[in-house]
LORO-314715 format. One record per residue: residue in one letter; x, z, y of N, C-alpha, C in turn. Coordinates in steps of 0.1 Angstrom, whole numbers, padded with zeros to 4 digits, always signed. Layout:
BEGIN
aXZYXZYXZY;...
END
This chain:
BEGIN
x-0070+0290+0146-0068+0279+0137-0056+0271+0141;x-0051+0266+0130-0034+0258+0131-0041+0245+0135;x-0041+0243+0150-0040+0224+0154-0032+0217+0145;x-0018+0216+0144-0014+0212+0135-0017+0209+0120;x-0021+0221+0115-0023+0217+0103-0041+0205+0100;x-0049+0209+0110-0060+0201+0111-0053+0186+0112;x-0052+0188+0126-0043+0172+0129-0033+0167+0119;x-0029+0174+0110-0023+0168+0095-0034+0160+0088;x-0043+0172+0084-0057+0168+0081-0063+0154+0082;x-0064+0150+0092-0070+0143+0102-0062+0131+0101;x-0046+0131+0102-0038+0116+0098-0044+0118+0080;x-0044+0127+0073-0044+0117+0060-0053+0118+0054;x-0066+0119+0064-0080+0112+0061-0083+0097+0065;x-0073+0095+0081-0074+0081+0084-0063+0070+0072;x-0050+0082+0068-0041+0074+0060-0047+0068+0047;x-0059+0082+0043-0062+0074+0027-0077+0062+0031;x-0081+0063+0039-0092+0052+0042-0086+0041+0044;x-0076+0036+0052-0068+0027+0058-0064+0019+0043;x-0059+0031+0035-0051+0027+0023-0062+0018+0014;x-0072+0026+0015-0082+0021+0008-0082+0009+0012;x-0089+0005+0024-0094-0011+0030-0083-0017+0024;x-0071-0014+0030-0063-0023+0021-0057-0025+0008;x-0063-0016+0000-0064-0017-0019-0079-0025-0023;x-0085-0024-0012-0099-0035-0015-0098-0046-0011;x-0090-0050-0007-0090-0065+0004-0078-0070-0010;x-0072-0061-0012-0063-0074-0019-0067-0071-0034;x-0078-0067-0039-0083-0064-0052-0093-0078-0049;x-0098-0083-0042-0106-0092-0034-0099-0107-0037;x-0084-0104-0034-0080-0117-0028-0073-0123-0044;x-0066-0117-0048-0055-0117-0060-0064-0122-0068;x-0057-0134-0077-0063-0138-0088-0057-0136-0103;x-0048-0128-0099-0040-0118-0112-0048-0111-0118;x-0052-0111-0130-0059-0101-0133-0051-0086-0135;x-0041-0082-0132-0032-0065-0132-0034-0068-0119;x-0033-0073-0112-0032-0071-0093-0044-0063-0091;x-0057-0076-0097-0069-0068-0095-0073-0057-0096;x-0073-0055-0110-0074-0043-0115-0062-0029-0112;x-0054-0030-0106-0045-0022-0103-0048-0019-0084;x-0047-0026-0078-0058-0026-0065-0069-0017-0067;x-0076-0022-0070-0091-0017-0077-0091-0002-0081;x-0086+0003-0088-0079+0009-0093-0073+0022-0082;x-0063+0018-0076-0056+0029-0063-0069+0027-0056;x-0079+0016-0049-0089+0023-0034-0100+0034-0044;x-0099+0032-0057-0111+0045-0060-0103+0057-0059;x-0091+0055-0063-0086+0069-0061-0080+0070-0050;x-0083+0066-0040-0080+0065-0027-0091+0071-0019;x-0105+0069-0021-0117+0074-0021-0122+0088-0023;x-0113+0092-0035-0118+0102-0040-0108+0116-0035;x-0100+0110-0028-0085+0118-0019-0092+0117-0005;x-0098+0108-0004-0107+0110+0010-0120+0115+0013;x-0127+0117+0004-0137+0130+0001-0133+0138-0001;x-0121+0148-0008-0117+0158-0011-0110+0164+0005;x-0105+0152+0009-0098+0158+0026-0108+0161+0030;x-0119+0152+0031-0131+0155+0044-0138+0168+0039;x-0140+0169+0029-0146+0182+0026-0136+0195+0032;x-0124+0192+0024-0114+0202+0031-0112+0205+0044;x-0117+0195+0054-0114+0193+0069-0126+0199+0077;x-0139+0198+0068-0149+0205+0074-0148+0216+0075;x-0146+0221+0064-0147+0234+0057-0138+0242+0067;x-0123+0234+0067-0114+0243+0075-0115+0244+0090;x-0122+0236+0090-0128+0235+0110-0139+0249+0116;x-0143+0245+0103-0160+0256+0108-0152+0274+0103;x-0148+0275+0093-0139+0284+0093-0127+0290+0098;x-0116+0284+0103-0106+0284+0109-0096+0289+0100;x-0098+0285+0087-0088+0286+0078-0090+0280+0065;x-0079+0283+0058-0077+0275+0039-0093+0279+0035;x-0106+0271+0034-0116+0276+0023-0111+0277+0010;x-0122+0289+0007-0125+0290-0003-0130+0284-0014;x-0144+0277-0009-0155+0271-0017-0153+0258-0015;x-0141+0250-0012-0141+0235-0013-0139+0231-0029;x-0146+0225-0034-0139+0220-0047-0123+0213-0046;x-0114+0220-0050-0102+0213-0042-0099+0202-0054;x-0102+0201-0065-0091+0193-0075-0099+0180-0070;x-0089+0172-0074-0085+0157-0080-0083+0150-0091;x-0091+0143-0089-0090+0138-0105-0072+0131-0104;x-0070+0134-0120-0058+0128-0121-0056+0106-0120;x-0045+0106-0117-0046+0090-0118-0045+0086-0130;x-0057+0076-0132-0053+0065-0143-0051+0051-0140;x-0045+0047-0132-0041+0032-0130-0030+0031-0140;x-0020+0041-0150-0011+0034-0159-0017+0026-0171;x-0031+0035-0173-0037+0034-0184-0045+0022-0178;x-0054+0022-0171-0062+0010-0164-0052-0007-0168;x-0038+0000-0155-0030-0017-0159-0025-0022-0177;x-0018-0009-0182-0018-0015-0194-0029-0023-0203;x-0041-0016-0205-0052-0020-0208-0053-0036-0202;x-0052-0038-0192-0052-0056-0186-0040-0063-0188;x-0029-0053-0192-0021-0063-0199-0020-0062-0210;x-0027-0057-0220-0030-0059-0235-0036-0066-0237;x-0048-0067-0230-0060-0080-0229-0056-0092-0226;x-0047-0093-0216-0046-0105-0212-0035-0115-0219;x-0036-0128-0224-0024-0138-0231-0017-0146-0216;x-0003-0146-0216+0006-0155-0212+0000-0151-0195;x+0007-0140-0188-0001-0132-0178+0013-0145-0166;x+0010-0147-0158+0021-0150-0151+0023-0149-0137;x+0036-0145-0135+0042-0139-0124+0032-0136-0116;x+0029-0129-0103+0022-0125-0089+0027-0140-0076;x+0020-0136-0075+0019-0151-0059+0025-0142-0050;x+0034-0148-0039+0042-0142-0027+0031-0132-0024;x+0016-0134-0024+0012-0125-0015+0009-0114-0022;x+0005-0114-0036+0008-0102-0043+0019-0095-0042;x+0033-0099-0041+0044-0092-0042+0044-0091-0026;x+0042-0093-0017+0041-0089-0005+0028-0073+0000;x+0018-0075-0013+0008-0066-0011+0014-0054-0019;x+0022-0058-0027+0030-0046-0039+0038-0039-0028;x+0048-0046-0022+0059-0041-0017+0048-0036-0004;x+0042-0038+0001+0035-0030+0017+0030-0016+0009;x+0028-0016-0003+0013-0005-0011+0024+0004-0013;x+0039-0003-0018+0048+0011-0021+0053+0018-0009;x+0056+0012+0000+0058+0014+0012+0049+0029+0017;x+0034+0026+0014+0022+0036+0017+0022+0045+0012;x+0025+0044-0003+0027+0056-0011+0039+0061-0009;x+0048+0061-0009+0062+0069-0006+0062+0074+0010;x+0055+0066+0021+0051+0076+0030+0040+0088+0025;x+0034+0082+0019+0024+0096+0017+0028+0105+0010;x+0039+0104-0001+0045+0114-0008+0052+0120+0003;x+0058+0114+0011+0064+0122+0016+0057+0133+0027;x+0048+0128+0031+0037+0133+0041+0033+0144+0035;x+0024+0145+0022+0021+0158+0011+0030+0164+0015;x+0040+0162+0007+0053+0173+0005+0054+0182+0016;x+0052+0173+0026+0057+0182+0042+0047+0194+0043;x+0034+0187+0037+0022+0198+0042+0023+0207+0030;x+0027+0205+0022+0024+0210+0008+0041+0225+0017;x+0051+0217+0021+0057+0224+0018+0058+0237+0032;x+0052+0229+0044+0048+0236+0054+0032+0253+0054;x+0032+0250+0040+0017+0258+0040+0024+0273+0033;x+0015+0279+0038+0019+0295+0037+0006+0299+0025;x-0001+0289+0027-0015+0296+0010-0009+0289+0004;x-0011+0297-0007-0008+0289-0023-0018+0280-0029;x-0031+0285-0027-0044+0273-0030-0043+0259-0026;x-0033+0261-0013-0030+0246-0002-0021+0239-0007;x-0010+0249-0009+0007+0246-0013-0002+0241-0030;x-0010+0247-0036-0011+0236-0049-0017+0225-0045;x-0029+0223-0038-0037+0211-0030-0030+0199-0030;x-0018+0203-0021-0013+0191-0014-0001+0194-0029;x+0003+0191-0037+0013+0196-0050+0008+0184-0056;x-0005+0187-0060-0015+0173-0070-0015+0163-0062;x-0016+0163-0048-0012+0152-0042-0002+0141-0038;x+0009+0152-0038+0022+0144-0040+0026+0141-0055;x+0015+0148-0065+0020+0141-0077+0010+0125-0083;x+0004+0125-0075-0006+0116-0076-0002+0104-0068;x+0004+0104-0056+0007+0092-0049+0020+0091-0053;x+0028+0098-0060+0038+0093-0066+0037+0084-0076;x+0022+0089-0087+0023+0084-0098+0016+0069-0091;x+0011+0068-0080+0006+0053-0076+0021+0047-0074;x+0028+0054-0069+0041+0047-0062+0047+0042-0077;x+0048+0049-0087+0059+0047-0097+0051+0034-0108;x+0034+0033-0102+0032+0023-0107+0033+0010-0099;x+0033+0012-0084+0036-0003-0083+0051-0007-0079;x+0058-0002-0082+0071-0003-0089+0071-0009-0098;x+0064-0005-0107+0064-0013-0122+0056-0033-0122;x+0045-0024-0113+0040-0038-0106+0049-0052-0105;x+0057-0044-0090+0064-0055-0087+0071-0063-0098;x+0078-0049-0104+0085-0055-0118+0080-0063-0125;x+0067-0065-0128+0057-0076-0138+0053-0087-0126;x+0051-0084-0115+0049-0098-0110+0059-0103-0106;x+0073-0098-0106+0085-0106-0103+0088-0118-0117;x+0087-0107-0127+0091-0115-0141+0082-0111-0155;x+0071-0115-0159+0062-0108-0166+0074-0108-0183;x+0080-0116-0183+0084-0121-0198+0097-0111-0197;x+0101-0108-0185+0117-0101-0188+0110-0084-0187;x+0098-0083-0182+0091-0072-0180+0085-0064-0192;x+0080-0072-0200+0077-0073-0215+0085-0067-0223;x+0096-0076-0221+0114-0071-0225+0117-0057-0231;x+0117-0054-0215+0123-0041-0211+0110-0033-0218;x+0100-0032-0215+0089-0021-0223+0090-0020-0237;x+0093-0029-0247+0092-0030-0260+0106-0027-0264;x+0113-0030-0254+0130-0027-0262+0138-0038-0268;x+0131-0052-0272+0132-0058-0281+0145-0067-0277;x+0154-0069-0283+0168-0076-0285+0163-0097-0287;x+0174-0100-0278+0168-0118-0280+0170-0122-0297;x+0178-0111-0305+0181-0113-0317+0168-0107-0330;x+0159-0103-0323+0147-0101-0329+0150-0085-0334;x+0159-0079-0329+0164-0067-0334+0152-0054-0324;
END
C-alpha cells in the first residue's frame, strides 16, 4: 500500500471537515442572507466530499489499493444556482460586514489550497478511476473558489456587482 497516498487521504478528510465547521460557523453567524445561504451551501458539499473520502479511505486501507466498489462520484456543485436564487429573492441586498469579507477571503484561501492539493493527487495517481476522482474534485472546489470570488465581489459592492452581471450602461443602454 502507498503511505503516501493514504496520508493524502487522510489530510483531505481532516481538510474537508475543518472546511466544513468553518462554512457552518459562519452560515451561523452572517446576517446576509447570500453569506448564509452560500456558507450553507459549500459545508453540505463539503460533507458530501467527506463521505466520499472516508468511504474511499476505508476501502483503500482494507484493500491496499484504488477500490473498486466505492461509489466514487460527487454530486456536482450548486452554490451558483443556490446564491443567485437569494439574490433574486432578495430587494436592496447590502454590502457583507468586515467579517463576512474576512470569512470570504479565509474560504478562498481554502479552496484554492484544495484545488491545488486535488490536482497534486489527481496528478500524482497512476489509476485512471483516481486520476478522474480527484479530476471532479478539483473541478468542484474550483467551482467553490470561483464562487466566492464572486462573493467577495457582491459583498464588497452589491450595486456595482449588479452592474457588471447585467451589462447595463449608466445611460440605460
Amino acid at each position: 500500500m502507498n503511505n503516501d497516498r493514504i496520508n493524502a487521504l487522510e489530510t483531505a478528510l481532516n481538510n474537508e471537515m475543518k472546511e466544513r465547521e468553518f462554512y457552518l460557523q459562519h452560515s451561523e453567524r452572517t446576517t446576509n442572507p447570500v453569506g448564509k445561504a452560500m456558507f450553507l451551501q459549500i459545508a453540505n458539499e463539503e460533507l458530501e466530499h467527506h463521505e466520499r473520502l472516508k468511504q474511499l479511505h476505508e476501502k483503500w486501507e482494507k484493500e491496499e489499493k484504488w477500490p473498486k466498489s466505492v461509489p466514487l462520484e460527487v454530486g456536482a456543485s450548486n452554490l451558483k444556482t443556490t446564491m443567485q436564487e437569494v439574490i433574486d429573492a432578495t430587494k436592496n441586498l447590502k454590502p457583507g460586514d468586515a467579517d463576512d469579507l474576512e470569512a470570504v477571503r479565509t474560504a478562498i484561501t481554502f479552496e484554492a489550497d484544495g484545488v491545488k492539493f486535488y490536482e497534486k493527487l489527481r496528478d500524482d495517481s497512476q489509476d485512471e478511476r483516481e486520476k478522474a476522482f480527484f479530476a471532479l474534485l478539483v473541478t468542484i472546489e474550483n467551482e467553490h473558489l470561483q464562487s466566492l470570488i464572486e462573493s467577495e465581489a457582491f459583498f464588497l459592492d452589491p450595486a456595482q456587482w449588479y452592474q457588471q452581471r447585467e451589462h447595463s450602461g449608466l445611460d440605460g443602454a
